[in-house]
Steps between C-alpha positions, in 0.01 A plus 500: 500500500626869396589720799421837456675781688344750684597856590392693808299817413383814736186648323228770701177363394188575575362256748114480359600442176737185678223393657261527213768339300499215748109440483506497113800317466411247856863545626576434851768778515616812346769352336306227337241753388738739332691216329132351359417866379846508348397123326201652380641805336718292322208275377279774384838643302516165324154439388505884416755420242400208396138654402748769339676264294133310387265837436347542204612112361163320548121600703648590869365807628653682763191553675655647799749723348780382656748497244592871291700406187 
């Protein structure tokens, strides 16, 4: 299995939007929240691209306007 390193970081964040974060995301702690927020900005980046890379090349519709080519 891959180890992957991690760094310590010192951020000022906003502790509603950490706890918020937590609900959405069901993390048990702060760290675990930011890191699946983190995850899911990266997701949404891919599939933004990838419905980049497919637009106007068959019937999708970007219903939700999520992706400005």
């Amino acid at each position: 299995m891959q180890t992957v390193e991690k760094i310590r970081k010192q951020f000022i964040l906003d502790p509603v939007k950490i706890e918020m974060v937590k609900r959405i995301t069901h993390a048990d702690t702060e760290t675990e929240a930011v890191n699946r927020a983190l995850d899911m900005v990266i997701a949404n980046e891919k599939i933004e691209k990838a419905l980049a890379a497919i637009k106007g090349k068959g019937t999708i519709r970007d219903v939700y306007r999520r992706v400005s080519v």
